[in-house]
C-alpha positions as CSV (number, residue, x, y, z in Angstrom):
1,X,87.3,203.2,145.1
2,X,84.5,203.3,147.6
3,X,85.9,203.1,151.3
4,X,83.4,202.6,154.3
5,X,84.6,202.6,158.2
6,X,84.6,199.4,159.9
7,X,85.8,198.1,163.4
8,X,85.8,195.2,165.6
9,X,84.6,194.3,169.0
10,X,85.7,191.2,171.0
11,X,84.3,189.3,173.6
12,X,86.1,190.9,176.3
13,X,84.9,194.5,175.0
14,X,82.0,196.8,176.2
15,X,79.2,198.2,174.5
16,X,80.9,201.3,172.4
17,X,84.1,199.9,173.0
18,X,85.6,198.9,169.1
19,X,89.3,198.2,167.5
20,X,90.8,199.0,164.0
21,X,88.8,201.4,163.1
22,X,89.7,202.8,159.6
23,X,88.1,202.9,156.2
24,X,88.5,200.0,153.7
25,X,87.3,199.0,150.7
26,X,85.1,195.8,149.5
27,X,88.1,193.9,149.8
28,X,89.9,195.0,152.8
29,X,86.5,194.1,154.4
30,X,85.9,190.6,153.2
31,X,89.4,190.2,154.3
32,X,88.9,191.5,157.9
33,X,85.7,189.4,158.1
34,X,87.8,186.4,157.3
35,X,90.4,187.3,159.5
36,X,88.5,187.5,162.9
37,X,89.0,185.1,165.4
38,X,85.2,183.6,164.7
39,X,86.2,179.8,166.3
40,X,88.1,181.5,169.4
41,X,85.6,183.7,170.8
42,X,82.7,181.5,170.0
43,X,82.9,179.7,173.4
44,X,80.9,180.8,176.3
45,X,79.6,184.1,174.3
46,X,76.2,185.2,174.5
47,X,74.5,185.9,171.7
48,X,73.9,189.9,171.5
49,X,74.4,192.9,169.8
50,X,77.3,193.7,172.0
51,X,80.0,190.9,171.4
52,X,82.3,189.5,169.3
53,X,82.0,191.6,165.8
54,X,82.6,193.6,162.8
55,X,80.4,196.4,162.1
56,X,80.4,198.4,158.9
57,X,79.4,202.1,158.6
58,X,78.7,203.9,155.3
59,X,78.5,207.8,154.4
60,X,74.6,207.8,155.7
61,X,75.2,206.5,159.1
62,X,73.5,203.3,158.4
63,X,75.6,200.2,159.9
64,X,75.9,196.5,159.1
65,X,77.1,194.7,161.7
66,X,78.2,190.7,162.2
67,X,78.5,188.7,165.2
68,X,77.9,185.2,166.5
69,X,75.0,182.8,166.4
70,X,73.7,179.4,167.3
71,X,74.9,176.5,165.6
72,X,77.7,178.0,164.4
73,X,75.9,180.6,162.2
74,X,76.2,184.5,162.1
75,X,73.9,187.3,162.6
76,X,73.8,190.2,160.4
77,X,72.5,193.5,162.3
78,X,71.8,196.4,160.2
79,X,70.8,199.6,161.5
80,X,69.6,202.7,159.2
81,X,69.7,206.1,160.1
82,X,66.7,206.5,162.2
83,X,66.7,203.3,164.6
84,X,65.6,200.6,162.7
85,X,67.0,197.5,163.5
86,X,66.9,194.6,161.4
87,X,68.7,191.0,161.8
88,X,69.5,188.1,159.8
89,X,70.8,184.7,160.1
90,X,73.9,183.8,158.0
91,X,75.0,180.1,157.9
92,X,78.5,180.6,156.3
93,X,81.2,183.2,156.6
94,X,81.0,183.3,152.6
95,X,76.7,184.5,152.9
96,X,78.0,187.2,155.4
97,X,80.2,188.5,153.1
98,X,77.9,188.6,150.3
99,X,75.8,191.0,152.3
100,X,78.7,193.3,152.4
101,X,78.8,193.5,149.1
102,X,75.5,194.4,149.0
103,X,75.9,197.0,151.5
104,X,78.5,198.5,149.8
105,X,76.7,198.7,146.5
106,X,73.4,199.8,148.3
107,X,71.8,197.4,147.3
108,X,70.8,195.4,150.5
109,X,67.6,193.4,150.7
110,X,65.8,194.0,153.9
111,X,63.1,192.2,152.6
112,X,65.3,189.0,153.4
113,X,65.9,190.6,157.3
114,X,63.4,190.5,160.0
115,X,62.4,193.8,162.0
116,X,62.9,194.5,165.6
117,X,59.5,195.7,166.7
118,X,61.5,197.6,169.9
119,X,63.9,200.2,168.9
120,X,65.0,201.9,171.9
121,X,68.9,201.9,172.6
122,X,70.5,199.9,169.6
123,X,72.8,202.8,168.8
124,X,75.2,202.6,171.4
125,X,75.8,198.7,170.3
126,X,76.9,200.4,166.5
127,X,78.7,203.9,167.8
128,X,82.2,204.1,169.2
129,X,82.5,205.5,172.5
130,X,85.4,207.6,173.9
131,X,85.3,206.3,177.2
132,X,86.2,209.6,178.3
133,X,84.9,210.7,182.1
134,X,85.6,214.1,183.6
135,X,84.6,215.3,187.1
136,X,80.9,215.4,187.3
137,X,79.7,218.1,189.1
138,X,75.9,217.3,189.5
139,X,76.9,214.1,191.3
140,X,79.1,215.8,193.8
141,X,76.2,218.0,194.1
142,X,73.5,215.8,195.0
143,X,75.9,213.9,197.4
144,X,76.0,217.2,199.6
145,X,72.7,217.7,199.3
146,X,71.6,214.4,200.6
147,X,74.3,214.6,203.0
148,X,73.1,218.4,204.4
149,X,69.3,217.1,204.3
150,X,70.2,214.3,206.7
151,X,72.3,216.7,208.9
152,X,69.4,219.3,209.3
153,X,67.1,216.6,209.7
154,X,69.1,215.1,212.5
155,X,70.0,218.6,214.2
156,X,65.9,219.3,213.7
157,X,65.0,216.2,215.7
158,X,67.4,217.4,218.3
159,X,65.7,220.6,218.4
160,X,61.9,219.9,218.0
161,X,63.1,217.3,221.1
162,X,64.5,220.0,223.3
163,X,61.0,222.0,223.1
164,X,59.2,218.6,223.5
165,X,60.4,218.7,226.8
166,X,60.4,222.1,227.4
167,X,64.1,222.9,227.9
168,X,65.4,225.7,226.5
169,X,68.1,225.1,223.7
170,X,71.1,227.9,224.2
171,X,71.4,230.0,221.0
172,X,75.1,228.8,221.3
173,X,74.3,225.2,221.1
174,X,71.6,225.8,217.8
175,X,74.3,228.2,216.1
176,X,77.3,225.4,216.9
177,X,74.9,222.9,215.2
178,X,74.6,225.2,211.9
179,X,77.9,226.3,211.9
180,X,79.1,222.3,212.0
181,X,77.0,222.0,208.9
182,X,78.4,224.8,207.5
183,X,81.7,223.5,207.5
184,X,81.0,219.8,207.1
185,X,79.5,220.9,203.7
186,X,82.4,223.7,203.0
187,X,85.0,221.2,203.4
188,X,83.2,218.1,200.9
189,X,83.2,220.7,198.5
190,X,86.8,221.4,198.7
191,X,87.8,218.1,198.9
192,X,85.8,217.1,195.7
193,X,86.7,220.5,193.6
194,X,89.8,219.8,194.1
195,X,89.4,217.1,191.9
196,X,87.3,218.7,189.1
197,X,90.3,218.8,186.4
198,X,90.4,215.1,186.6
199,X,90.8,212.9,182.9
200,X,90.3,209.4,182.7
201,X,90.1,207.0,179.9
202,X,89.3,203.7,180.0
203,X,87.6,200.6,178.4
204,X,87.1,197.2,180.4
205,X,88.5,195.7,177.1
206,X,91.2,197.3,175.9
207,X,94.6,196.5,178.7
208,X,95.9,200.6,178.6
209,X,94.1,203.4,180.1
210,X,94.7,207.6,180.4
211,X,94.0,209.2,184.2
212,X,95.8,212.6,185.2
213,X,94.7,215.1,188.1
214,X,94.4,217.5,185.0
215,X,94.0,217.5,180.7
216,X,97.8,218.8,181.2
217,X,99.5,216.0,183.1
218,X,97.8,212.7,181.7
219,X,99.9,209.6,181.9
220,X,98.6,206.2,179.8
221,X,98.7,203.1,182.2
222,X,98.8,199.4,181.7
223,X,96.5,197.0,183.6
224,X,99.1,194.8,183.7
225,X,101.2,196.7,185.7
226,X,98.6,197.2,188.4
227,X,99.1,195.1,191.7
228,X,95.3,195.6,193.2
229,X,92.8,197.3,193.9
230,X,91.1,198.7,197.1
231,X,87.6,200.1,197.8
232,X,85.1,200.6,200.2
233,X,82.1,198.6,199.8
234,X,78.8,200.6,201.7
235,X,75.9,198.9,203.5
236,X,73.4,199.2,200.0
237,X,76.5,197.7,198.0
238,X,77.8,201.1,196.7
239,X,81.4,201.7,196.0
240,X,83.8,204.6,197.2
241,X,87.4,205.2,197.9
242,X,88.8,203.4,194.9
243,X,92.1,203.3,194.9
244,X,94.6,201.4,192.4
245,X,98.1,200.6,193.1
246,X,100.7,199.6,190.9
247,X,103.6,197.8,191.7
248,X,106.3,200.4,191.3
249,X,104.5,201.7,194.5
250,X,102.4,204.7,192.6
251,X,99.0,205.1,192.9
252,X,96.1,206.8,191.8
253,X,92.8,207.6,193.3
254,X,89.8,208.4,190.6
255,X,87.1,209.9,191.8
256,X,83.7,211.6,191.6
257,X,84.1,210.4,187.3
258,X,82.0,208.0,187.5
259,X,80.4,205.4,189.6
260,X,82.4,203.2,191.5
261,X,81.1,199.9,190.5
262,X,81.2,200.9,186.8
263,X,85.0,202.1,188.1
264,X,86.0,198.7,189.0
265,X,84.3,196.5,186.0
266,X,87.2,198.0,184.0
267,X,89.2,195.8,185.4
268,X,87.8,192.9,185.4
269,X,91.6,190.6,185.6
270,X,92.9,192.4,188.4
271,X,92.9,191.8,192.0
272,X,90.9,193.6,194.5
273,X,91.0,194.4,198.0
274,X,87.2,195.5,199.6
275,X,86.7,197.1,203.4
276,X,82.9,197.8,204.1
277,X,81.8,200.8,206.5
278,X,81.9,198.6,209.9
279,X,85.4,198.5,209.9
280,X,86.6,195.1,209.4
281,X,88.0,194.1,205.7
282,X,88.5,190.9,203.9
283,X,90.2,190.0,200.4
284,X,88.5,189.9,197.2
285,X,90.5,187.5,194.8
């Protein structure tokens, strides 16, 4: 008997992020259909191709997918192989299942569906994502580069300014200034290569997450047991120095995975602490 992967996504999940994923047949999919919580995550959803959903993939990596609508009614998304989206408007549960069938026995009628005219980045609404992050080097990378570009810029100014006003700079005081860079720069790269074994992964969604210091020592985390968060909020709004502590009194300190903001709407439940870069802090609740 045919069998064909499905999943769901509910309204707390991200784009990629899916549950019970397994193969089942015509049946076992009606039946998961029936079974979602449809009523209960109907409230306050918006209606997109991320949300609250089942989403079918057969052997051709074409995908049907069903979510919410307005008016109580459901839209069918089907994507083919090579990015063509297409949606339709189902009143009942019952007329969303018949389209399974249909898409299980290949015999769907597009005809009844209307084209997107703009295909650009539907897949990652249809594919699973690991929500796996490792150290990412180039980030690190251009960091120090726009960190040594604004230290030879300042130490230039310096200079050019000294022969502005005709005074001699000492050789002393110019080779001090490069070998401060030298090890300013030497020590950001050992402080973030020490870090480059790091594994994390992690869903907003979904309440456990992975993190170890390296692919040998990972430990799996509830949210739950978390008793807040701290970070450092920068002038532009960025995010650094994320730290999460849990209420046995461990804590871990992810960094240079992936952006701090994207970091912190993981956990979008749990409390957070914020200091900006002119040293005063307040609570974030």
């Amino acid at each position: 008997m045919l069998q064909l992967i499905s999943k769901l996504q509910h309204n707390t999940y991200e784009k990629g992020e899916f549950s019970d994923e397994q193969p089942r047949d015509l049946e076992e999919t009606i039946q998961f259909i029936k079974d979602f919580p449809w009523d209960a995550e109907r409230a306050l959803t918006d209606i997109q191709l991320t949300g609250p959903s089942i989403t079918i993939q057969d052997d051709d990596l074409n995908y049907l997918k069903f979510g919410l609508y307005f008016n109580g009614k459901f839209c069918a998304y089907y994507l083919d192989r090579d990015n063509h989206l297409y949606e339709y408007h189902a009143k009942t549960v019952d007329e969303a299942c018949d389209l399974v069938a249909d898409f299980f026995n290949q015999k769907l009628n597009l005809s009844l569906f209307e084209k997107h005219f703009f295909n650009i980045g539907n897949k990652p609404h249809f594919i699973t994502n690991d929500f796996i992050y490792r150290f990412n080097s180039a980030r690190v990378f251009a960091i120090g580069l726009v960190i040594s570009v604004y230290l030879l810029f300042f130490f230039g100014v310096l200079f050019f300014t000294a022969i502005g006003k005709e005074k001699a700079m000492p050789v002393s005081v110019f080779l001090t200034m490069i070998v401060t860079l030298g090890i300013l720069i030497g020590y950001i790269a050992a402080t973030t290569m020490k870090g480059r074994h790091q594994y994390l992964q992690i869903s907003k969604g979904k309440t456990q997450f992975s993190y170890g210091y390296d692919e040998e020592h990972i430990v799996v985390y509830d949210k739950a047991d978390i008793k807040e968060i701290s970070y450092t909020l920068g002038s532009k709004g960025s995010v650094s120095n994320v730290k999460i502590m849990f209420k046995n009194g461990e804590f871990i300190q992810p960094a240079n995975l992936l952006d701090g903001m994207t970091l912190l709407e993981k956990f979008p439940k749990t409390p957070k602490t914020v200091s900006n870069q002119r040293f005063f802090s307040f609570s974030r609740r």
